[in-house]
HTML snippet that shows the backbone in 3Dmol.js (N, CA, C, O; Angstrom):
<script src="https://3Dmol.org/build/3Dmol-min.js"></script>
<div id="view" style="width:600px;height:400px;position:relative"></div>
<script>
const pdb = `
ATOM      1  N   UNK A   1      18.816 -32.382  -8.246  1.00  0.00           N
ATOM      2  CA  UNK A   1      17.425 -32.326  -7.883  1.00  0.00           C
ATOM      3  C   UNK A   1      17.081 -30.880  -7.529  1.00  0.00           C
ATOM      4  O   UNK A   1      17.950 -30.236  -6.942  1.00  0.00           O
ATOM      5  N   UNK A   2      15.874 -30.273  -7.827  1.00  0.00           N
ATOM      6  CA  UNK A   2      15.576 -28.655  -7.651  1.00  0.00           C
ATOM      7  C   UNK A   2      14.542 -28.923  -6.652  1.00  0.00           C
ATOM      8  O   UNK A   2      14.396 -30.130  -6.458  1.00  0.00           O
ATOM      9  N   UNK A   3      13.755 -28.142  -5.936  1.00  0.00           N
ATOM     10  CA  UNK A   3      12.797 -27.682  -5.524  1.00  0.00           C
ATOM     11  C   UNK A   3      12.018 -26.383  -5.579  1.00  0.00           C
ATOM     12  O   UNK A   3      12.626 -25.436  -5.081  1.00  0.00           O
ATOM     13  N   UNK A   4      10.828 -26.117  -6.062  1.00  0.00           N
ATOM     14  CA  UNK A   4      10.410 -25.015  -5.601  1.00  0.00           C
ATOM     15  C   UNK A   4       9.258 -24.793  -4.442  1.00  0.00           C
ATOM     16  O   UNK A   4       8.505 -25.694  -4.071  1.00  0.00           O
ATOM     17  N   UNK A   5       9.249 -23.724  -4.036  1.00  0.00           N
ATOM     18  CA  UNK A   5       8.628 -23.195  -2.746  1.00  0.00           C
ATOM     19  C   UNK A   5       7.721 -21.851  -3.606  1.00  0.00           C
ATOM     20  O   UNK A   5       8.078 -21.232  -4.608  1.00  0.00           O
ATOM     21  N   UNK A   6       6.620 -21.722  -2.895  1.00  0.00           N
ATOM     22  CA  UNK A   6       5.608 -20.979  -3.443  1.00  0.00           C
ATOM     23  C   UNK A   6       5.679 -19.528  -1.988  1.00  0.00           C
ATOM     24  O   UNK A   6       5.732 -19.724  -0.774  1.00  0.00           O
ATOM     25  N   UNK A   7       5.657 -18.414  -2.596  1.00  0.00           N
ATOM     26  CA  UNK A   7       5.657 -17.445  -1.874  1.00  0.00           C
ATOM     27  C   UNK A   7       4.095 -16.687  -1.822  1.00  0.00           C
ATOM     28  O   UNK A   7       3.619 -16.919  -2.934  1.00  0.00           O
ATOM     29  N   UNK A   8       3.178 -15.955  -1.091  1.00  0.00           N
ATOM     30  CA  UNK A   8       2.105 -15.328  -1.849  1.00  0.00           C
ATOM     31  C   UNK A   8       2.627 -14.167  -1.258  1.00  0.00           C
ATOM     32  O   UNK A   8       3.280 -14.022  -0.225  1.00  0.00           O
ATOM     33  N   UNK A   9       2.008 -12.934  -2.545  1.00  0.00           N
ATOM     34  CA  UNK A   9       2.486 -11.868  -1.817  1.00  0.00           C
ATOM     35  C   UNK A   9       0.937 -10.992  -2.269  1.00  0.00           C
ATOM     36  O   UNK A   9       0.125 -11.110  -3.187  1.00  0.00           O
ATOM     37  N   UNK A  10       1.116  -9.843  -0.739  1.00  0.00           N
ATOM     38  CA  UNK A  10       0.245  -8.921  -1.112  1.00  0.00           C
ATOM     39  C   UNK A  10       0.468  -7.376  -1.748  1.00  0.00           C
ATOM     40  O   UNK A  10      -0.283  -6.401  -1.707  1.00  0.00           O
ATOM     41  N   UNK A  11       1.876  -7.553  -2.385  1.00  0.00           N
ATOM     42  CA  UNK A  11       2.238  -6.236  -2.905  1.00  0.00           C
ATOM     43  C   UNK A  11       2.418  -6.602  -4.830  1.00  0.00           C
ATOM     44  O   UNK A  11       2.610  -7.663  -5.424  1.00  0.00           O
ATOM     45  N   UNK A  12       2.227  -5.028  -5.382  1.00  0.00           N
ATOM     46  CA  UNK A  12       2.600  -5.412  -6.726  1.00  0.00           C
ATOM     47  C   UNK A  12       4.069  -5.889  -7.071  1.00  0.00           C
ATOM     48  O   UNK A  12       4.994  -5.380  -6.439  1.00  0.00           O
ATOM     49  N   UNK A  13       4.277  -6.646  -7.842  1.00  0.00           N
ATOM     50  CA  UNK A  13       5.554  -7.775  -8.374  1.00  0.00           C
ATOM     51  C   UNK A  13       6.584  -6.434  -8.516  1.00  0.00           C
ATOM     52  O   UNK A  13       7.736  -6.493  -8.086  1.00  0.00           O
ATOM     53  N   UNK A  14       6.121  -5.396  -9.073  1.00  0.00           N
ATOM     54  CA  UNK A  14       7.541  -4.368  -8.785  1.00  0.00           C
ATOM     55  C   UNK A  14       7.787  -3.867  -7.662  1.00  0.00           C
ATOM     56  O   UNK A  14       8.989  -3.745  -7.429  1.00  0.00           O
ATOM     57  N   UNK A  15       7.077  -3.521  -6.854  1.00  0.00           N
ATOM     58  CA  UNK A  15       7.314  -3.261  -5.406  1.00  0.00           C
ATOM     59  C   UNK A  15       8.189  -4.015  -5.095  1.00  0.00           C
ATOM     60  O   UNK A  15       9.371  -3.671  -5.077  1.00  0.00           O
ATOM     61  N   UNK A  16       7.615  -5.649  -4.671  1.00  0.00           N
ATOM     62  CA  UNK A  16       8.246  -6.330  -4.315  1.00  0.00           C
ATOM     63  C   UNK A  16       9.915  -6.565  -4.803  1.00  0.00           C
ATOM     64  O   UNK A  16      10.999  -6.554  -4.221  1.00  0.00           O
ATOM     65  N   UNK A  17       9.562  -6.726  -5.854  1.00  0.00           N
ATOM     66  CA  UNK A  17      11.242  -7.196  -6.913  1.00  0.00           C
ATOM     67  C   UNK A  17      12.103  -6.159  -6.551  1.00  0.00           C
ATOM     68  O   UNK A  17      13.297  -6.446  -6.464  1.00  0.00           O
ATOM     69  N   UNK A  18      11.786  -5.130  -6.344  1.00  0.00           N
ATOM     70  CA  UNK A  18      12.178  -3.656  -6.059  1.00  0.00           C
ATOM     71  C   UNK A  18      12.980  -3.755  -5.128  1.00  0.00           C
ATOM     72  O   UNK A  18      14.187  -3.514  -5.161  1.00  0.00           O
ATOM     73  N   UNK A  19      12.186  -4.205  -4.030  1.00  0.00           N
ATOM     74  CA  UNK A  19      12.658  -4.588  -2.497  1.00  0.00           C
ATOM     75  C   UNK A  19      13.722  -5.482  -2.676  1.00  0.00           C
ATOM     76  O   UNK A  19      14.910  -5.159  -2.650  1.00  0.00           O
ATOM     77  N   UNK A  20      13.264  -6.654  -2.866  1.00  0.00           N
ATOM     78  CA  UNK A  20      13.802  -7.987  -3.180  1.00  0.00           C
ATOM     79  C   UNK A  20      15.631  -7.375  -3.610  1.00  0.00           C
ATOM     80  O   UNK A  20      16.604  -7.089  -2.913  1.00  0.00           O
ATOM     81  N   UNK A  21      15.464  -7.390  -4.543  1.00  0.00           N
ATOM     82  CA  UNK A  21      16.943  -6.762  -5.052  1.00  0.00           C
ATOM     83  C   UNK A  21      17.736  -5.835  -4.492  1.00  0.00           C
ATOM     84  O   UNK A  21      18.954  -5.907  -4.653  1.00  0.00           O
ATOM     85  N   UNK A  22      17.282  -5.045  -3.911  1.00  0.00           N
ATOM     86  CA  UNK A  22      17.737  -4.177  -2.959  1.00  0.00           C
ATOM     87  C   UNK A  22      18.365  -4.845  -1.409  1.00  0.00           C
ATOM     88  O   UNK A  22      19.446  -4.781  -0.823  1.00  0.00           O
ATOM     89  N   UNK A  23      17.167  -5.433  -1.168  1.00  0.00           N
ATOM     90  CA  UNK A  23      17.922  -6.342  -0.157  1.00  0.00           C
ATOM     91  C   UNK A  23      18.764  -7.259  -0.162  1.00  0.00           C
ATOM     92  O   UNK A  23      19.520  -7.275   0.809  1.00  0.00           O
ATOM     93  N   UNK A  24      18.972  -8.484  -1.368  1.00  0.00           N
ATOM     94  CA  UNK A  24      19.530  -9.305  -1.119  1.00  0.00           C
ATOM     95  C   UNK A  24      21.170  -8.750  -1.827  1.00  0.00           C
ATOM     96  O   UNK A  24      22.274  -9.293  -1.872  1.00  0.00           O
ATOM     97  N   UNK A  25      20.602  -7.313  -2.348  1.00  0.00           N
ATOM     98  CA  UNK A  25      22.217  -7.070  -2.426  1.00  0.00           C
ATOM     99  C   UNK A  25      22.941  -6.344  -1.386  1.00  0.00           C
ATOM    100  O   UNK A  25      24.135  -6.142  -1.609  1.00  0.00           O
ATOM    101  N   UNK A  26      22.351  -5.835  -0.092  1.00  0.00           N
ATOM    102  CA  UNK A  26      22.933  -5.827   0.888  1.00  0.00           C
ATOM    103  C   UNK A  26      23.672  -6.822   1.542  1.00  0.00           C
ATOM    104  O   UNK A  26      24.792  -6.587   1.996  1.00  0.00           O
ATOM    105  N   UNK A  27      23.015  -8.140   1.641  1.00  0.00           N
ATOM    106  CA  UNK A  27      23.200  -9.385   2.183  1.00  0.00           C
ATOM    107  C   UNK A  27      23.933 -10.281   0.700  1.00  0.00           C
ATOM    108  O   UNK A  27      23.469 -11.360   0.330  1.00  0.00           O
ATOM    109  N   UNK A  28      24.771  -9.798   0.204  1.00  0.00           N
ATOM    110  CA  UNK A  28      25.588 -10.744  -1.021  1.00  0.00           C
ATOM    111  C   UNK A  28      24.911 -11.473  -2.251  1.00  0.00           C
ATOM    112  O   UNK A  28      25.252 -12.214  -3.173  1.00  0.00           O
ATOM    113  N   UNK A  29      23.978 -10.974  -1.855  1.00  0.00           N
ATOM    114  CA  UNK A  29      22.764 -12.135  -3.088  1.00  0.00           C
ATOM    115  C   UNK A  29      22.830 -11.395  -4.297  1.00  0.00           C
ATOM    116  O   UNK A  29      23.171 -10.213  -4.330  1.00  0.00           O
ATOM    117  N   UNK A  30      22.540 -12.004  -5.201  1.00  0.00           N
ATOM    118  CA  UNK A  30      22.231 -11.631  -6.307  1.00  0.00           C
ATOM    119  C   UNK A  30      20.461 -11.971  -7.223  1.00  0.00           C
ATOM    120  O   UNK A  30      19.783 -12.960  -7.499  1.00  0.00           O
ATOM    121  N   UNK A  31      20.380 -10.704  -7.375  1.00  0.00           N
ATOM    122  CA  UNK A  31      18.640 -11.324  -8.204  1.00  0.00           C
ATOM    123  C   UNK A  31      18.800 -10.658  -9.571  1.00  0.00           C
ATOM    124  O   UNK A  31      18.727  -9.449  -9.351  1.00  0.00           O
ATOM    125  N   UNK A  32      18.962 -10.844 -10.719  1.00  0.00           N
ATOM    126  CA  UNK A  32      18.594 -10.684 -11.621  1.00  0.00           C
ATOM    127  C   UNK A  32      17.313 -10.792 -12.546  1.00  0.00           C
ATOM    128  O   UNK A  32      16.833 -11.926 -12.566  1.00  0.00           O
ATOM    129  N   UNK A  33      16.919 -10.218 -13.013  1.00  0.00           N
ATOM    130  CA  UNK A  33      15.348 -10.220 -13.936  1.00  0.00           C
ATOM    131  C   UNK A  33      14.607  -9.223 -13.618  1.00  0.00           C
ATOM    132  O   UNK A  33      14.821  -8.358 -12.769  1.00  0.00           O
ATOM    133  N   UNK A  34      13.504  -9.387 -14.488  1.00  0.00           N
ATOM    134  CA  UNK A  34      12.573  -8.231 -14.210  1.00  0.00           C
ATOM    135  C   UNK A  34      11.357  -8.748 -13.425  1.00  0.00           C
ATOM    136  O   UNK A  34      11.438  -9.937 -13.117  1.00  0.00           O
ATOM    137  N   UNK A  35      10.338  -8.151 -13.069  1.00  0.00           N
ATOM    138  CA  UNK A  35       9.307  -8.404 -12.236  1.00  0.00           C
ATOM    139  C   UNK A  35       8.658  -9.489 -12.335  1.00  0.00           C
ATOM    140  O   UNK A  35       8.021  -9.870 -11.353  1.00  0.00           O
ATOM    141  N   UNK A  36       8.657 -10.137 -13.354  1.00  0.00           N
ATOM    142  CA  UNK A  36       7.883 -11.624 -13.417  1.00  0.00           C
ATOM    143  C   UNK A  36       8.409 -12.760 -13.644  1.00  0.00           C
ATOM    144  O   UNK A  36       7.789 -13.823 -13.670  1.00  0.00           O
ATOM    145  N   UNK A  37       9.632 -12.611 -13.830  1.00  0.00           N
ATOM    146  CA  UNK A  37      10.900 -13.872 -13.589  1.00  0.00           C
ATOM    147  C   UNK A  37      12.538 -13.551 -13.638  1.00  0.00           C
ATOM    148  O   UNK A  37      12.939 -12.387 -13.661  1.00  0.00           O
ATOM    149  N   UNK A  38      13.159 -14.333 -13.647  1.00  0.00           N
ATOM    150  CA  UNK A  38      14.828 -14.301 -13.469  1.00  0.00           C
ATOM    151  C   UNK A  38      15.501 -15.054 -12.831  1.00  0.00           C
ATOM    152  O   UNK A  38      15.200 -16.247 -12.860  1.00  0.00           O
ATOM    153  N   UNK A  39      16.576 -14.634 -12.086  1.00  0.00           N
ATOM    154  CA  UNK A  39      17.353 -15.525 -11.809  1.00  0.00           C
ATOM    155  C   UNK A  39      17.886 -15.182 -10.103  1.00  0.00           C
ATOM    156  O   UNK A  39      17.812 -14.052  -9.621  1.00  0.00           O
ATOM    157  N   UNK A  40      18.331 -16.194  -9.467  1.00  0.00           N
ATOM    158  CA  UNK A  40      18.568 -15.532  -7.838  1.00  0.00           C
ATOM    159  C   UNK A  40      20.245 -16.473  -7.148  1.00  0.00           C
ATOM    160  O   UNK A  40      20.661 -17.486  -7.709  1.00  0.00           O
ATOM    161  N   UNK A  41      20.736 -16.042  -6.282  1.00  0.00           N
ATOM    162  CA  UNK A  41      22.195 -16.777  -6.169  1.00  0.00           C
ATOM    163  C   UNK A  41      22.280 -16.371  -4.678  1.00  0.00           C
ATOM    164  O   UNK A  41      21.615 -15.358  -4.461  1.00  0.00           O
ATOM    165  N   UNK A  42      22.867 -16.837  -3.659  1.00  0.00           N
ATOM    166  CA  UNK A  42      23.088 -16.636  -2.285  1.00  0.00           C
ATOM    167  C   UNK A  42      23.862 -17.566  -1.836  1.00  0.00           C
ATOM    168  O   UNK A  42      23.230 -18.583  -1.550  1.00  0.00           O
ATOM    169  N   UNK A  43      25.570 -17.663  -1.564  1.00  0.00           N
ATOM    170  CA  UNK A  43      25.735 -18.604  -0.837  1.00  0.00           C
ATOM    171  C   UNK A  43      25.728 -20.276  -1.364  1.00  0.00           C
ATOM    172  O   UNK A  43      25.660 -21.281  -0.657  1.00  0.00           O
ATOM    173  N   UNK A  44      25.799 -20.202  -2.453  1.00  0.00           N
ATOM    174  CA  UNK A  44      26.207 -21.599  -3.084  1.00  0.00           C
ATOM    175  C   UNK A  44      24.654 -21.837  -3.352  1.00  0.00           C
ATOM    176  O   UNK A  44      24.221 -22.976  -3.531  1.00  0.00           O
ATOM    177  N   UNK A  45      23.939 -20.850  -3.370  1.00  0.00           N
ATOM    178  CA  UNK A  45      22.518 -21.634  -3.623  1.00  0.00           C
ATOM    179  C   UNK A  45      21.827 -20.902  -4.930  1.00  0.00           C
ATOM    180  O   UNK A  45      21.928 -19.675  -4.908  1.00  0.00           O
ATOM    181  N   UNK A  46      21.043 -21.546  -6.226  1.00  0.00           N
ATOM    182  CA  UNK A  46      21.366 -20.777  -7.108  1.00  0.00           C
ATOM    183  C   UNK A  46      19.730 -21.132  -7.834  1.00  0.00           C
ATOM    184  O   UNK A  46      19.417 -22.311  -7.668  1.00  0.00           O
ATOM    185  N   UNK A  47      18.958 -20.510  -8.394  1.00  0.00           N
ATOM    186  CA  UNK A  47      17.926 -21.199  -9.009  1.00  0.00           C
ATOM    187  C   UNK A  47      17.199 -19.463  -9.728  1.00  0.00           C
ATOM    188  O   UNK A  47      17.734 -18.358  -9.808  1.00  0.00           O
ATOM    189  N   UNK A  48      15.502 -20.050 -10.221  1.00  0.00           N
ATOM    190  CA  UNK A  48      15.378 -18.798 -10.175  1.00  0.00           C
ATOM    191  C   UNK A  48      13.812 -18.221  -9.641  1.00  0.00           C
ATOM    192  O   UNK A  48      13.620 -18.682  -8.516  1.00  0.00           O
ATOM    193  N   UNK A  49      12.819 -17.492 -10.025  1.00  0.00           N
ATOM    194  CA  UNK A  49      11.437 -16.822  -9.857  1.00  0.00           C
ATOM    195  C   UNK A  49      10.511 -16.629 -11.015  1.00  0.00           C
ATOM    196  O   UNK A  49      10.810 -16.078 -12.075  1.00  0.00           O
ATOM    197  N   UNK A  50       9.555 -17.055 -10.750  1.00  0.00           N
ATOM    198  CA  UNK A  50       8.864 -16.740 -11.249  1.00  0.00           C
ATOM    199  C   UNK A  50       7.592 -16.093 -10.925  1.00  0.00           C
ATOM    200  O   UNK A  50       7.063 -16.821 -10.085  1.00  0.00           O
ATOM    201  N   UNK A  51       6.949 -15.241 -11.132  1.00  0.00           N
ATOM    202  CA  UNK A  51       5.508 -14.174 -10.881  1.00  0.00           C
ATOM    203  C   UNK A  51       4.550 -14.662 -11.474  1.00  0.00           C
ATOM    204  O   UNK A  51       4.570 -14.555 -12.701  1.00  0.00           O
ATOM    205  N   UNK A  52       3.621 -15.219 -10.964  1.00  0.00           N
ATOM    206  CA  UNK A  52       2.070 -15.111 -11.429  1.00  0.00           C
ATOM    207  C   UNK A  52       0.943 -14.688 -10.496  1.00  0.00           C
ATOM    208  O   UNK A  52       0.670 -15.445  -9.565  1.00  0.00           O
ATOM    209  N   UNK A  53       0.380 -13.753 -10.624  1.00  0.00           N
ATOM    210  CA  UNK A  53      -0.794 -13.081 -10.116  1.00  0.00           C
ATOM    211  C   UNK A  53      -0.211 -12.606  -8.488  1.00  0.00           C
ATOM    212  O   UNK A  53       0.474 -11.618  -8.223  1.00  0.00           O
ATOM    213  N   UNK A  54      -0.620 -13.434  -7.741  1.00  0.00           N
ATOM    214  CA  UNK A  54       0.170 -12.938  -6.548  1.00  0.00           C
ATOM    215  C   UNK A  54       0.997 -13.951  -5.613  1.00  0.00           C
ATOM    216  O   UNK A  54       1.152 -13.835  -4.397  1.00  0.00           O
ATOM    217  N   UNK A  55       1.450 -14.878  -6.371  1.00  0.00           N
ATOM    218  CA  UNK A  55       2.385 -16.074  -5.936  1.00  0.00           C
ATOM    219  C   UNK A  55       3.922 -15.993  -6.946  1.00  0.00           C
ATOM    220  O   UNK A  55       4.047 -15.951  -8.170  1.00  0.00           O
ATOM    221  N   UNK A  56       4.913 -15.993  -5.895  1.00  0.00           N
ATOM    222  CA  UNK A  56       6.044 -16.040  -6.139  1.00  0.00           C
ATOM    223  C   UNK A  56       6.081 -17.426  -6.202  1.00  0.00           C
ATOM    224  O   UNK A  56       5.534 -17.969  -5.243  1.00  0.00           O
ATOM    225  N   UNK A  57       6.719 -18.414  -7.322  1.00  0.00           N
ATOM    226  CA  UNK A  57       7.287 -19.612  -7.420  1.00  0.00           C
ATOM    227  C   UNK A  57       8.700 -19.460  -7.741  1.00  0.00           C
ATOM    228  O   UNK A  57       9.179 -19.025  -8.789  1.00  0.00           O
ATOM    229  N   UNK A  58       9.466 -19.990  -6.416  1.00  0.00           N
ATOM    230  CA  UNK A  58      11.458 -20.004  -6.225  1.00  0.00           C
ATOM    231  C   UNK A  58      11.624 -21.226  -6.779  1.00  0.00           C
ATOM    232  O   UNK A  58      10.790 -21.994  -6.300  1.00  0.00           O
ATOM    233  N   UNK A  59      12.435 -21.837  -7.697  1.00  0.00           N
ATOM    234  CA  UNK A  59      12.690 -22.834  -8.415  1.00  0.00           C
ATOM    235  C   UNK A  59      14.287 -23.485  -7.679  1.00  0.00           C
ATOM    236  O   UNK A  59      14.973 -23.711  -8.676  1.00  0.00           O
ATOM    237  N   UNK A  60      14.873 -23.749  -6.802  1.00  0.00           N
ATOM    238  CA  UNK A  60      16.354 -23.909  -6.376  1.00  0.00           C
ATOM    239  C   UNK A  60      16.867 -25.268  -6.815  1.00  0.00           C
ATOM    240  O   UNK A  60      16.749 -26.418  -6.392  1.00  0.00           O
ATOM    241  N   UNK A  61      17.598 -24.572  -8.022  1.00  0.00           N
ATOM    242  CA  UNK A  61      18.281 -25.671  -9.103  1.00  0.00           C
ATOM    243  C   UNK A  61      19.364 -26.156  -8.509  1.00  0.00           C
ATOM    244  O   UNK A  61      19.653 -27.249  -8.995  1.00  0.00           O
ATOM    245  N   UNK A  62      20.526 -25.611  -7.160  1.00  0.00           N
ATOM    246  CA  UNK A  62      21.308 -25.785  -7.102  1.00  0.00           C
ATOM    247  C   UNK A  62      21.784 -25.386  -5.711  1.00  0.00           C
ATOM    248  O   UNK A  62      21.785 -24.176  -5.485  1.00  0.00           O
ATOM    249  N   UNK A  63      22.308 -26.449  -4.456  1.00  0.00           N
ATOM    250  CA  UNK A  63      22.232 -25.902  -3.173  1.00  0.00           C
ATOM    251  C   UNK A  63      23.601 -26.663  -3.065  1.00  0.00           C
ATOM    252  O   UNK A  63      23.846 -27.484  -3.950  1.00  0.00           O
ATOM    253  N   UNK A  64      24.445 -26.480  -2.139  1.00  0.00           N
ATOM    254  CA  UNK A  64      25.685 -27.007  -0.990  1.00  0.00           C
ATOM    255  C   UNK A  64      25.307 -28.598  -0.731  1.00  0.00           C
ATOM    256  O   UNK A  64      24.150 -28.867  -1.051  1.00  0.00           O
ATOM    257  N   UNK A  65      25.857 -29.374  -0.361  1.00  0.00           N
ATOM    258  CA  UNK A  65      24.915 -31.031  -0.349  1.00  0.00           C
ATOM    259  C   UNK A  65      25.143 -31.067   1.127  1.00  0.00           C
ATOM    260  O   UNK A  65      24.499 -31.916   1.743  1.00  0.00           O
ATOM    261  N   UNK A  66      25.943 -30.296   1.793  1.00  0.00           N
ATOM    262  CA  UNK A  66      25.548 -30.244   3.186  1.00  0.00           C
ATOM    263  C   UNK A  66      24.256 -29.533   3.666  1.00  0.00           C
ATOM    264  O   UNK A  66      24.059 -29.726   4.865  1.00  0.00           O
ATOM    265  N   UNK A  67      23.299 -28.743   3.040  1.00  0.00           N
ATOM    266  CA  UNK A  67      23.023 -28.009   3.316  1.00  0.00           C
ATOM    267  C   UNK A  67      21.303 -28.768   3.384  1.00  0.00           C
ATOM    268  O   UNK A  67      20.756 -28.938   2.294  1.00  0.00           O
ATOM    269  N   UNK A  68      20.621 -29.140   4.523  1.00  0.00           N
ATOM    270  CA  UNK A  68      19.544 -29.636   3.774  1.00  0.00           C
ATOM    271  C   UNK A  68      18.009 -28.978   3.493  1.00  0.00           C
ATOM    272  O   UNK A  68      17.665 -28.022   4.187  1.00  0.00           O
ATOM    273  N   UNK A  69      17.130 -29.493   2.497  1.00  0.00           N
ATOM    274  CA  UNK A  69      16.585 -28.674   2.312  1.00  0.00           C
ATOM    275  C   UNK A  69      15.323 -27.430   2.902  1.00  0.00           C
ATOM    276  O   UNK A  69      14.761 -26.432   2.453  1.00  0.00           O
ATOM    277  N   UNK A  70      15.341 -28.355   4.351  1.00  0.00           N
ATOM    278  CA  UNK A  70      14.666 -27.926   5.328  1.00  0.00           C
ATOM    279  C   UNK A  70      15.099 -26.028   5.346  1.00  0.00           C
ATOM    280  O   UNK A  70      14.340 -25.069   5.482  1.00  0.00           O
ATOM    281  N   UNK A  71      16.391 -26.063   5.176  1.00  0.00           N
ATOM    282  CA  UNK A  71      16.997 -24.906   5.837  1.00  0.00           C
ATOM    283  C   UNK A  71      17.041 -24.000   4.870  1.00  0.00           C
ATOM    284  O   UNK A  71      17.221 -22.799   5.069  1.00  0.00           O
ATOM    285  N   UNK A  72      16.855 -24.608   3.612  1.00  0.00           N
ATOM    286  CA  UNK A  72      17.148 -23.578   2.148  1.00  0.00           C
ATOM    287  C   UNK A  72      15.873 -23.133   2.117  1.00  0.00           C
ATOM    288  O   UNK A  72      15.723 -22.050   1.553  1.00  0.00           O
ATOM    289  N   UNK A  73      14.624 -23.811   2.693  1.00  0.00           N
ATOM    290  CA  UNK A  73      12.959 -23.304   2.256  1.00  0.00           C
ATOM    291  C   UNK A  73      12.816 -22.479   3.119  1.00  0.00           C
ATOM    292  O   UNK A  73      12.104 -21.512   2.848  1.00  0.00           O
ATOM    293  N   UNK A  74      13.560 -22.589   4.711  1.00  0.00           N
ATOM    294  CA  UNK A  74      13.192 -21.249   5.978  1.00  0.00           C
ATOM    295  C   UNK A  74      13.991 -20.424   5.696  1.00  0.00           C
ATOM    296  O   UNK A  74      13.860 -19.416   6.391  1.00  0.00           O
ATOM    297  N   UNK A  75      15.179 -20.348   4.621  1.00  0.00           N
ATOM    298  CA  UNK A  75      15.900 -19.038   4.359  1.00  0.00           C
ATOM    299  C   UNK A  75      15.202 -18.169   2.935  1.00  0.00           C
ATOM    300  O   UNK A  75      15.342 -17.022   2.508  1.00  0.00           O
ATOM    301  N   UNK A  76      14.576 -19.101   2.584  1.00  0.00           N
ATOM    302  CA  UNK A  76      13.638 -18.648   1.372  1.00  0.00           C
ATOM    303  C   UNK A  76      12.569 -17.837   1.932  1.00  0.00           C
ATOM    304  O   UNK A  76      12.587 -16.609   1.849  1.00  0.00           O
ATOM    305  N   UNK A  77      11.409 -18.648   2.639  1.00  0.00           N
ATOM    306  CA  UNK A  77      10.096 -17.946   3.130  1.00  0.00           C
ATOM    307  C   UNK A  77      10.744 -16.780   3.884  1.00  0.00           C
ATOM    308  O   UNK A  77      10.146 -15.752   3.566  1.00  0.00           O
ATOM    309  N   UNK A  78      11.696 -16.538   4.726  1.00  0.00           N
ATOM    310  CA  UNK A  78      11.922 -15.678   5.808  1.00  0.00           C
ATOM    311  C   UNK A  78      12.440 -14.407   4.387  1.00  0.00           C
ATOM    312  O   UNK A  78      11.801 -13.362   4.265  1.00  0.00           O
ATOM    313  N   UNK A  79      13.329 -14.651   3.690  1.00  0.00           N
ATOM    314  CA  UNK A  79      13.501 -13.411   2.525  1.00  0.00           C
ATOM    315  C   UNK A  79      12.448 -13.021   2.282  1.00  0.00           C
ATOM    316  O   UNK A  79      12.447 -11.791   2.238  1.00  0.00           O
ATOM    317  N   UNK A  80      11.627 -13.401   2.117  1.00  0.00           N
ATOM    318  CA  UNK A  80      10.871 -13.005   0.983  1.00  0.00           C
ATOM    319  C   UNK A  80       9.178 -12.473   1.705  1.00  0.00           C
ATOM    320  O   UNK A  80       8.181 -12.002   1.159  1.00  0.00           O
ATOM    321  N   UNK A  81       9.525 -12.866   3.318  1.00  0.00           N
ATOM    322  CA  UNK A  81       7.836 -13.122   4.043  1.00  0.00           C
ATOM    323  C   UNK A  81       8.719 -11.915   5.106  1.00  0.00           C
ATOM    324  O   UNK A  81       7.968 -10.979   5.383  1.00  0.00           O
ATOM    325  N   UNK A  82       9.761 -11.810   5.566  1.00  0.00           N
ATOM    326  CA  UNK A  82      10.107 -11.028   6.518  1.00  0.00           C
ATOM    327  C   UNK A  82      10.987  -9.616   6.012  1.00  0.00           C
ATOM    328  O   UNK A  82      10.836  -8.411   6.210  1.00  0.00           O
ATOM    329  N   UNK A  83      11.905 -10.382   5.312  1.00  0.00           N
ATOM    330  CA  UNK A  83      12.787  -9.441   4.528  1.00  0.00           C
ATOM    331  C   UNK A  83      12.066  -8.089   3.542  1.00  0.00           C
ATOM    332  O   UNK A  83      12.414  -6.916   3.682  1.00  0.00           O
ATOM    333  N   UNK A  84      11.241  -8.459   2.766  1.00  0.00           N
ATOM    334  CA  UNK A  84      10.885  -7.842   1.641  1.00  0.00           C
ATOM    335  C   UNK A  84       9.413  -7.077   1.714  1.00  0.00           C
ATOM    336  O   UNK A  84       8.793  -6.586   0.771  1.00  0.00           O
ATOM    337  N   UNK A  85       9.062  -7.119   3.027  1.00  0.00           N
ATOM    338  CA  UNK A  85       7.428  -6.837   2.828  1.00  0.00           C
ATOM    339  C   UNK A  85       7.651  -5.059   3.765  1.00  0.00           C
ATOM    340  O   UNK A  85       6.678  -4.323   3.931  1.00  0.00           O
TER     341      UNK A  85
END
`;
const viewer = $3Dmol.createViewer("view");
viewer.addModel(pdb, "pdb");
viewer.setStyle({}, {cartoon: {color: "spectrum"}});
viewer.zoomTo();
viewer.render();
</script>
C-alpha cells in the first residue's frame, strides 16, 4: 500500500531540490531526479516526487511495517517544511 502527502512550497522547484538533496544526503537519504520528479530512500522508506506548480506530491511506495504511517507523514512534512526552506 503507498501513500502520498502533498507538500506546498514557496520557492522555485530548483532551489528547493537543490536543498532537498543536499540535505538528505547529510542525513543518509538519498534523492535522485531532477526538479520535477524522481526518486527518494531514507531508512527502509522508499517512494518518489513529483513537482507541479508549487506543490510537492511524495508518493511512499515502501515503509518498515513497524513503522506507522502517522510517523512517515511527520518525517516527511518536517523534511521538506523545516529542513529545506
Amino acid at each position: 500500500m503507498s501513500r502520498t502527502f502533498e507538500v506546498t512550497i514557496d520557492s522555485a522547484p530548483a532551489e528547493l531540490m537543490s536543498k532537498a538533496k543536499k540535505v538528505a544526503q547529510e542525513h543518509g537519504a538519498t534523492i535522485l531526479g531532477d526538479n520535477y520528479s524522481g526518486a527518494l530512500s531514507a531508512s527502509g522508506v522508499e517512494g518518489g516526487y513529483e513537482v507541479i506548480g508549487s506543490t510537492v506530491f511524495i508518493t511512499i511506495t515502501k515503509k518498515p511495517f513497524f513503522v506507522p504511517w502517522g510517523t512517515v507523514e511527520k518525517k516527511v512534512m518536517d523534511f521538506f517544511h523545516t529542513r529545506c526552506v
